[in-house]
C-alpha positions in Angstrom: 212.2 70.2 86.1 209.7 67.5 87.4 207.1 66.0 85.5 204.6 67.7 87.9 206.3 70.7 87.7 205.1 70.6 84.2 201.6 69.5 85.6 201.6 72.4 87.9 202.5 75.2 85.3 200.5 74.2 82.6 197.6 74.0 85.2 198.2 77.2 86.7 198.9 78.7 83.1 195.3 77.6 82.3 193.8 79.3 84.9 195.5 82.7 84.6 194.9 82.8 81.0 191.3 82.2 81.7 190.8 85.1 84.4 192.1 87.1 81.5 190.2 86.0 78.6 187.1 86.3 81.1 187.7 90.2 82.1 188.3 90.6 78.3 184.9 88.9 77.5 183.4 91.2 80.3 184.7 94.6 78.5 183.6 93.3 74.8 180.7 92.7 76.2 179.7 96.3 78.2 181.4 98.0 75.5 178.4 100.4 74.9 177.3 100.4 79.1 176.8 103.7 80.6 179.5 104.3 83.3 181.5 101.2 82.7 185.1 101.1 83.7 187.5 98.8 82.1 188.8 96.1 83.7 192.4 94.5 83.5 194.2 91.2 84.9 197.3 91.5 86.1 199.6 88.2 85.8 203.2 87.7 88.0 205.0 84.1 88.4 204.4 82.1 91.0 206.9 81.6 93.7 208.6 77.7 94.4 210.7 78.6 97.9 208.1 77.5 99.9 208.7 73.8 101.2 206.7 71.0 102.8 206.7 67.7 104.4 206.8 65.5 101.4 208.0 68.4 98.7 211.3 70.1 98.4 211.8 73.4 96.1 214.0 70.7 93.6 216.8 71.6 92.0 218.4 75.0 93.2 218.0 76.5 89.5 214.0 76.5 89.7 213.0 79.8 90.7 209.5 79.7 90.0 206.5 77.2 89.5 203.8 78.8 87.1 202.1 82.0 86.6 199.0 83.5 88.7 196.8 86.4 88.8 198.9 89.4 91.0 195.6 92.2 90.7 192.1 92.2 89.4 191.2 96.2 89.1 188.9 98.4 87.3 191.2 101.1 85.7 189.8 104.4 86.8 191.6 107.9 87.0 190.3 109.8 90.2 191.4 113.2 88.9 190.2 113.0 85.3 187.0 112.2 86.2 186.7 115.0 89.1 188.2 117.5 86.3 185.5 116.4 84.1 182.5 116.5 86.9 183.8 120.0 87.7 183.4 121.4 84.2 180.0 119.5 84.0 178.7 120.8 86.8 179.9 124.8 85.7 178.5 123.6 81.7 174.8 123.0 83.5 175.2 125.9 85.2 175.4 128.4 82.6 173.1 126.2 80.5 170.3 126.9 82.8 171.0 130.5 83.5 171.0 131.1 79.8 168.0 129.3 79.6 166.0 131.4 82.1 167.7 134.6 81.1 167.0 133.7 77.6 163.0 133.8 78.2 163.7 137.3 79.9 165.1 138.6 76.7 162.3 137.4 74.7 159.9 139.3 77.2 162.2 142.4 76.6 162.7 142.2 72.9 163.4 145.9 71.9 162.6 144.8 67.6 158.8 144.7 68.6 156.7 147.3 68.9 155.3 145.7 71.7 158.6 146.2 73.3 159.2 148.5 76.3 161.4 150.8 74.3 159.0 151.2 71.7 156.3 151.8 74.1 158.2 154.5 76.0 159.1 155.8 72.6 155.2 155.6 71.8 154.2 157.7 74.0 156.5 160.3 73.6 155.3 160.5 69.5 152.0 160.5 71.3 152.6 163.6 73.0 154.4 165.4 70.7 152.0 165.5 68.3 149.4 166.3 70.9 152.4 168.9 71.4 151.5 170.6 67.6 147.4 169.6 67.7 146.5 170.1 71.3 142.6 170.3 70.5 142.3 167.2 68.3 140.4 164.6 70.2 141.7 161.6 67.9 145.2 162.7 68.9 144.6 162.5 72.5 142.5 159.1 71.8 145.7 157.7 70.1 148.0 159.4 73.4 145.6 157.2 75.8 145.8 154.8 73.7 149.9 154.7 73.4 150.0 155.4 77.5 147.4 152.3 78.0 150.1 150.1 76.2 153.0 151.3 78.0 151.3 150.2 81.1 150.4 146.8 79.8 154.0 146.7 79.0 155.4 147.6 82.6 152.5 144.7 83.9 153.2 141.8 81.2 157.1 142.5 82.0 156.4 142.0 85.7 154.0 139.3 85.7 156.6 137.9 83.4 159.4 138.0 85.8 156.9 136.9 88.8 156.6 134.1 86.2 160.1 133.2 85.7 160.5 133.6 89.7 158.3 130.5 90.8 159.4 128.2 87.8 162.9 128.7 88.8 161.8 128.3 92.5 159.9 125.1 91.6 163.1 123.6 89.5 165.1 124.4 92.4 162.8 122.6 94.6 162.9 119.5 92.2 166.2 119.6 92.0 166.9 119.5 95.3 164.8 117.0 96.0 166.6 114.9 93.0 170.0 115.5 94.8 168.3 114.4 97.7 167.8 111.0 96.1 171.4 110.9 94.8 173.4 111.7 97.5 171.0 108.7 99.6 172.2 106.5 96.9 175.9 107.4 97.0 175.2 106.3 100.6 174.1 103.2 100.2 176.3 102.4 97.3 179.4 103.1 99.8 177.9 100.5 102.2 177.0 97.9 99.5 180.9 98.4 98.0 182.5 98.3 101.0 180.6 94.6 102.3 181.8 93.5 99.2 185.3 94.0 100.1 185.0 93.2 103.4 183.7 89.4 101.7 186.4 89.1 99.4 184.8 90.1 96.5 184.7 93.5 95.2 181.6 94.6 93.7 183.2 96.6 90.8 179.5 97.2 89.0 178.3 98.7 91.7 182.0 101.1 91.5 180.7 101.8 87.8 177.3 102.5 89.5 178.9 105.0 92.2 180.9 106.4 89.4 177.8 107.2 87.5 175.8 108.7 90.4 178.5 111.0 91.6 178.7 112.5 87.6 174.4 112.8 87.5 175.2 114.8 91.2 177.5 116.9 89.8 175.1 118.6 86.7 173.1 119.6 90.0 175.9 120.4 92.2 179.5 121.4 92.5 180.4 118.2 94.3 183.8 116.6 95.0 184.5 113.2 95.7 187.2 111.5 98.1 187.7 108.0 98.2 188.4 106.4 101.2 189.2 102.9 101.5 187.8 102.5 104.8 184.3 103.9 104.3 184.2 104.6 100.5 183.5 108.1 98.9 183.2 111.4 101.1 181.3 114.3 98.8 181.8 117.8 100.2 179.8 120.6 98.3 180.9 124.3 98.6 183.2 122.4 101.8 180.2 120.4 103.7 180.3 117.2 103.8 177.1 116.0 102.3 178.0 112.3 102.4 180.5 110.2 104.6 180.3 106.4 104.0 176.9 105.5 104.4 175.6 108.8 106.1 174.3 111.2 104.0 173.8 115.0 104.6 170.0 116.6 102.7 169.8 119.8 101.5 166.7 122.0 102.3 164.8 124.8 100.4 164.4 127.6 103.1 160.7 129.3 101.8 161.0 131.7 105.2 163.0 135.0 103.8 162.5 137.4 100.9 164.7 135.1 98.7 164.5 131.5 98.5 167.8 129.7 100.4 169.1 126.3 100.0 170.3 125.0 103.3 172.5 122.0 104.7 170.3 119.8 106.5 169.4 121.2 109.6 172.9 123.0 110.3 171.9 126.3 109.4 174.6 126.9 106.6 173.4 128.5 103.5 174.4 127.0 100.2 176.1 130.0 98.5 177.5 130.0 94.7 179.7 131.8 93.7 179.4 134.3 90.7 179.2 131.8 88.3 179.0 127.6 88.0 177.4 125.8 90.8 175.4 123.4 88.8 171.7 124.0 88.1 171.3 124.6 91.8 174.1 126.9 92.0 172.5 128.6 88.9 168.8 128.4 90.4 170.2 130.0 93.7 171.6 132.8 91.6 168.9 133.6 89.6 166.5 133.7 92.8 169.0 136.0 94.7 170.6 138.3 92.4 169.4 138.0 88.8 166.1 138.4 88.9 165.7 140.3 91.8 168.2 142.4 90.1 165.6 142.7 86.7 163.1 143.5 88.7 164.7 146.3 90.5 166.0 148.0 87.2 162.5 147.4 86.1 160.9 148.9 89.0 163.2 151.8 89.0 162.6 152.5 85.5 158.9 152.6 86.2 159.3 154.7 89.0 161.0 157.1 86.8 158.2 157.3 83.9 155.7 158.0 87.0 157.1 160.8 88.7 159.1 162.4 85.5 155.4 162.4 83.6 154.0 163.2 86.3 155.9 166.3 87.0 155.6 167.5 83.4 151.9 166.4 83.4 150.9 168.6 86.8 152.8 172.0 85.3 149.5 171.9 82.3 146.1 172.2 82.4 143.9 170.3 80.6 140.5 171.0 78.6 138.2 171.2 81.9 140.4 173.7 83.1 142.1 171.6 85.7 145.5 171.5 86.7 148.1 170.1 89.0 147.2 166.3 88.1 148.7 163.9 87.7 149.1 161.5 84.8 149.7 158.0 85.8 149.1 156.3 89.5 150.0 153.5 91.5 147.0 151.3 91.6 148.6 150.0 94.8 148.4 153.4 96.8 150.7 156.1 97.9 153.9 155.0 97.9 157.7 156.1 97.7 158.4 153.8 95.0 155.8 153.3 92.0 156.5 149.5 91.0 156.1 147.9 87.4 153.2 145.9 87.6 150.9 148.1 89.4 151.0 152.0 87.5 148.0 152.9 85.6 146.4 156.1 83.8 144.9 158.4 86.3 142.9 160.3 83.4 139.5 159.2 82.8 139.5 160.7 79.2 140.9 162.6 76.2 140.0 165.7 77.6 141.9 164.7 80.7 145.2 165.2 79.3 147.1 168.5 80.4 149.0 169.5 77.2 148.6 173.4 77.8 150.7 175.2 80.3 149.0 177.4 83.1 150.1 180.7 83.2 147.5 183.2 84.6 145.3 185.2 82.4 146.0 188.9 81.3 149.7 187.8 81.5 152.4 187.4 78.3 152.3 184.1 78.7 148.5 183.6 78.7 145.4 185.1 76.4 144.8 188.4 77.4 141.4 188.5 75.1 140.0 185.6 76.3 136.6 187.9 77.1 135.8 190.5 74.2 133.1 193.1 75.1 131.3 195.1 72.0 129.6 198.3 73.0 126.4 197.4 70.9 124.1 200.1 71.5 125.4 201.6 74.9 128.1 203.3 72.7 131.3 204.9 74.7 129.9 208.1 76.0 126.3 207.4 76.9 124.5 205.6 79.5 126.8 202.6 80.5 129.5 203.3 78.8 132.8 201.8 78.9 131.2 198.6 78.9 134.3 196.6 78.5 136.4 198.7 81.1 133.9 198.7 83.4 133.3 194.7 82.5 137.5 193.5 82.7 138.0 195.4 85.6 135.9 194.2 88.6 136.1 195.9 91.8 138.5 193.2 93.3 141.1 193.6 90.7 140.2 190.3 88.4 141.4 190.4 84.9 138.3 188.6 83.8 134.5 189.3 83.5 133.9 185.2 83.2 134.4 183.4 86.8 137.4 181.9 87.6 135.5 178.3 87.7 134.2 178.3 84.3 137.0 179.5 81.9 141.2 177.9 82.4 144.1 180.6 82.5 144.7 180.4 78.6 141.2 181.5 77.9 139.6 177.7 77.3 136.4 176.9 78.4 135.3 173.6 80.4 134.1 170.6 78.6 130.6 170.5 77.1 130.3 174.7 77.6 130.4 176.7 74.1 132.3 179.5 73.6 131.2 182.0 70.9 130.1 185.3 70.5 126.8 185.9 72.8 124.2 189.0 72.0 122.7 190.3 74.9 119.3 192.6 75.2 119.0 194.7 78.3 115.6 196.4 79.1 114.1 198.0 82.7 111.7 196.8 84.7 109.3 198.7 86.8 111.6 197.7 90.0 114.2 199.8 91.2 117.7 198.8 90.7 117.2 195.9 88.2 116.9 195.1 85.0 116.2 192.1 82.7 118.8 190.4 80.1 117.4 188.2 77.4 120.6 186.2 75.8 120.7 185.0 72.2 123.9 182.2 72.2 126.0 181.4 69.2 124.2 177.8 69.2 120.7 179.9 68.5 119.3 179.1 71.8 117.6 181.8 73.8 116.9 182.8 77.2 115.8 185.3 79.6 116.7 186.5 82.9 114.5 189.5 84.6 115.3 190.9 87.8 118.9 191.0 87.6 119.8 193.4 90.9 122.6 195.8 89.3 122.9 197.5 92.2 125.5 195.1 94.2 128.2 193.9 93.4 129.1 190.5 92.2 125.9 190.0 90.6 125.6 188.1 87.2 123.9 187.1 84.4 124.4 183.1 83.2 125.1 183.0 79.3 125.6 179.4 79.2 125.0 176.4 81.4 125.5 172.7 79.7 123.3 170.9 82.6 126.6 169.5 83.8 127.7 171.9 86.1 130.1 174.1 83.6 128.2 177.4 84.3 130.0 180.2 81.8 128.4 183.3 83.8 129.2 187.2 83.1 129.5 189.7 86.2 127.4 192.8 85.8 127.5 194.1 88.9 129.5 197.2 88.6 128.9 197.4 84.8 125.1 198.8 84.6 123.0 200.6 87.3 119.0 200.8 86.6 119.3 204.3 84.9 121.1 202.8 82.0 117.8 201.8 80.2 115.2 204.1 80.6 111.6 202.1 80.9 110.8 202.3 77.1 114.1 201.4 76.1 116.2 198.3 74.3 120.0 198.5 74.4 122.4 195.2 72.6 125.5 194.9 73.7 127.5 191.5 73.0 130.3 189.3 74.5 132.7 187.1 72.8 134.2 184.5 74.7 137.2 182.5 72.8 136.7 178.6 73.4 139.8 177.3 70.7 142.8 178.9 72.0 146.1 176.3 72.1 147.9 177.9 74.8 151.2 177.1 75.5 152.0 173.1 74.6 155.1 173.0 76.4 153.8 170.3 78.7 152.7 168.3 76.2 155.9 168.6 74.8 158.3 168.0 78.0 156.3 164.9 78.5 157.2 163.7 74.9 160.6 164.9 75.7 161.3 162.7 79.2 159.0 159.8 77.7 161.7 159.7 74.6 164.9 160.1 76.9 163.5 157.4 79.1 163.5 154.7 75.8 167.4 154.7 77.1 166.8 152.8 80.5 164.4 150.4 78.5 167.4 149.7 76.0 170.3 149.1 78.6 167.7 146.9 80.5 167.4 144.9 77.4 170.6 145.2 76.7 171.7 144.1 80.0 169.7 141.1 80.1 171.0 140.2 76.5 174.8 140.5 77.8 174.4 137.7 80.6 172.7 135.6 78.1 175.7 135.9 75.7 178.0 135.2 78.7 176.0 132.5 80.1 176.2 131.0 76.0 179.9 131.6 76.2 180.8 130.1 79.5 178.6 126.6 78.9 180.4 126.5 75.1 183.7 126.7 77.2 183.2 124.1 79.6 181.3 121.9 77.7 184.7 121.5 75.1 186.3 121.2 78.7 184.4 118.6 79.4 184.4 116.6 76.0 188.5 117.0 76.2 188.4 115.2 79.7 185.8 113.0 79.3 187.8 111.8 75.6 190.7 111.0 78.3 188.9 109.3 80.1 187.6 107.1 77.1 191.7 106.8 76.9 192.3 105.5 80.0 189.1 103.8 81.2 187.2 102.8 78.1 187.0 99.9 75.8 188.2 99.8 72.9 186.6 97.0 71.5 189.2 96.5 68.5 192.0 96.5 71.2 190.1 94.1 73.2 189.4 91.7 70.2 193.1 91.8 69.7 194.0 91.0 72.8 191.2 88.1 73.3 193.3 86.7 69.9 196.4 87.0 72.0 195.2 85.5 74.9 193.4 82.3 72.4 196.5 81.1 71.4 198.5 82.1 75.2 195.4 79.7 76.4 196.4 77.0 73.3 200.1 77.2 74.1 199.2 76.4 78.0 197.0 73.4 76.9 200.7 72.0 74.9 202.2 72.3 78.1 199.7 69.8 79.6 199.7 67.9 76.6 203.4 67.5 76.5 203.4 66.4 80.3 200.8 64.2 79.9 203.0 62.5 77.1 206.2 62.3 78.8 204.2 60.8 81.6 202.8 57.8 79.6 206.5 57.7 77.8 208.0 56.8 81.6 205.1 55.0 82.9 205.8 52.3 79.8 209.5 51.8 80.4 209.0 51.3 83.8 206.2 48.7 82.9 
């Protein structure tokens, strides 16, 4: 071996041996960076067959002539890292339909009383004790009271989910937009990285940067990554391409439809997850088009059911002013099909609204067949009018009642505001022919008088009480007295006693609390429901997140720096860097050594 030969390797040695103490130095050094990929120096020998003008390859046992650097690379493993983006991008996605679904939980708590199933199950206690004391006002207070919160309920539940709707429409909005932005800079990453190469150079930070970019993508997106040495990374989501080499594909929120729809640019292809990952966009896309809408429907239909089942129950009673065949709760939103959560409200205007008392007709079993008591007073049962009561029940069109239909309900109760009670009546003549006068004393010591009362035609009657409010309580003697009955000088009492506290039959009251409680069941599986997915969705992100920490730790294996190994190799490659310098050293000595015995 030539004393340049010994030059030449030492030199050479020097150099190598630098390139690797400098790639070290650059992994000690971004140790801690964010993305950073390890890099490594590979050495090989350096070959001597070449030969030139003035050089020969020397003796035929010299096979090489140094060492020099065969590969510079960052140390990267493509399908660790697309394992890892994939369980990323699944981990966000149940992370933010937990979150979302979690809210919706809290809305339908079913520990609170404020709770749909304890408002269902409110009104049903309502009504069943309205069931035993049909006449207490309080208790009809507190069954308004109990039905006024169930429909608050229904409305803060659906302005709740309206709620949830547009923020998750909003963060899929932002999102997109902020995948937007990534997949541009993917774009122009690929062009910077590949003008690097093309110069000789490759730009390995901006690699690390690419890297980096591609993993943020992939909490938003399912995206997968190709790398192609001619144009750099193609991305592909659900199988579009959303970015080839420095072109770069936007997604679009489509506002036009019932749902929200995340599109493909302007190609008309519908981002579509599947049942579960996706990233948060995947998740958001869910949640618009088949969660919540889902909710909503259960909620609706629940609603729906409380209307109509109430309702039915509600129009089989009557309530204290006589009416029946109303209905309990409406749709503030008009005649519909379909009664909706947030717009059903009470159709009664007040406590003595409420039908607890079923309707059947008076004079029947089910009814009060003494609703109108006549006493004979003075007229006795075999002189003058006699038979008041017979000829009083029985009117000449068949009617089972002396009071008019208008003024007392089937089971005997009278209208709001009108007393019942036991009314004594006085009937004198009057010098005209075929009437007489009544003078009324009423339970509440009031008194009045009506003269001229025609006896002689039917359908005639007297009016016992009147409250100013339209609930007239009048008494037909038309085919009970004719004018001979009193003779001029005469006073006859006879008295009527008309029942005004009679509780009926509460079996409406009672079905109502009935259907209210067996409802509670829809509110619980709604809750329940709801609480399910947000167990799954806890259960899916805990599964892919220990996915992801397992693949990213290989990574760490393969790509990261360690910087105790990379200390000990910097130690290694000191003293390789010394023993190079000796080399020169030594040549530069035997150099002198011949240069003085050839002087």
């Amino acid at each position: 071996m030539s004393v340049n030969s010994l030059f030449d390797i030492g030199s050479t040695s020097l150099r190598a041996v630098g390139e690797k103490i400098d790639a070290t130095s650059q992994n000690i050094a971004n140790a801690e960076s964010e993305g950073y990929r390890r890099r490594r120096v590979s050495l090989s020998s350096r070959s001597v067959a070449a030969t030139g003008l003035y050089a020969s390859n020397g003796a035929q046992d010299v096979t090489s002539s140094g060492v020099g650097v065969e590969q510079f690379e960052r140390v990267r493993d493509g399908m660790l890292v697309a394992a890892r983006n994939e369980a990323r991008s699944s981990e966000s996605a149940a992370r933010e339909e937990g979150r979302v679904l979690g809210v919706l939980e809290g809305a339908l708590a079913t520990d609170t009383d404020a709770g749909l199933s304890a408002s269902l199950q409110g009104l049903a206690d309502g009504f069943s004790n309205l069931a035993i004391n049909p006449d207490s006002q309080g208790v009809r207070e507190s069954v308004l009271g109990r039905a006024r919160q169930l429909t608050d309920t229904f409305g803060r539940l659906d302005q709740r989910l309206g709620e949830l709707t547009t923020n998750t429409e909003n963060a899929l909005a932002g999102n997109v937009e902020k995948a937007n932005g990534l997949l541009d800079k993917v774009a122009s990453l690929n062009e910077q990285i590949e003008n690097a190469r093309a110069g000789g150079s490759p730009d390995y930070a901006a690699e690390d940067q690419r890297d980096q970019t591609v993993k943020e993508l992939s909490r938003l997106l399912p995206v997968e990554a190709q790398e192609n040495r001619s144009d750099g990374y193609t991305l592909t989501v659900d199988g579009m391409t959303v970015v080839q080499g420095t072109e770069a594909t936007n997604l679009s929120v489509d506002q036009s439809g019932n749902t929200p729809a995340v599109e493909f640019g302007k190609t008309g292809v519908e981002f579509t997850p599947g049942a579960e990952g996706g990233g948060e966009i995947g998740a958001q896309a869910r949640l618009l088009n088949d969660t919540l809408p889902g909710v909503q429907s259960d909620l609706d239909a629940l609603a729906d059911d409380v209307v109509k089942e109430v309702n039915a129950a509600h129009r089989k009673g009557a309530d204290q002013n006589g009416d029946t065949g109303e209905n309990f709760f409406v749709d503030k939103s008009g005649p519909s099909s379909e009664n909706t959560a947030g717009n059903i409200e009470l159709n009664v205007d007040g406590p003595k609204d409420i039908a607890a008392v079923a309707t059947p007709a008076l004079g029947t079993l089910g009814g009060n067949e003494t609703a109108v008591t006549i006493g004979q007073g003075d007229f006795g049962d075999s002189s003058g009018a006699g038979n008041i009561e017979d000829r009083l029940t029985v009117g000449p069109d068949g009617s089972a009642s002396t009071v008019e239909v208008s003024s007392i309900s089937p089971d005997g109760n009278l209208p709001g505001g009108v007393e019942g009670g036991t009314f004594d009546i006085t009937v004198e003549d009057n010098a005209n022919t075929g009437e007489l006068d009544f003078t009324i004393d009423r339970p509440d010591g009031s008194t009045s008088t009506q003269t001229g009362v025609d006896v002689g035609s039917d359908g005639t009657t007297i009016t016992l009480e009147d409250d100013g409010s339209g609930n007239t309580l009048k008494l037909d003697v038309g085919t009970a007295f004719a004018d001979g009955d009193v003779g001029p000088t005469e006073t006859k009492e006879f008295s009527v006693t008309v029942d005004n506290s009679l509780p009926g039959n509460t079996g409406p009251a009672q079905n109502i609390a009935d259907v209210a409680s067996d409802l509670t069941t829809g509110a619980t599986d709604l809750a329940a429901g709801v609480g399910t997915q947000v167990q799954e969705a806890a259960a899916k992100e805990e599964a892919q997140a220990a996915v992801g920490e397992r693949v990213q730790a290989q990574i760490e294996d393969v790509s990261g720096v360690s910087v105790d190994q990379q200390l000990s190799s910097l130690i290694e490659q000191q003293q390789q860097f010394a023993a190079s310098a000796q080399v020169l050293t030594t040549a530069r000595e035997v150099s002198s050594t011949l240069l003085s015995i050839a002087r």
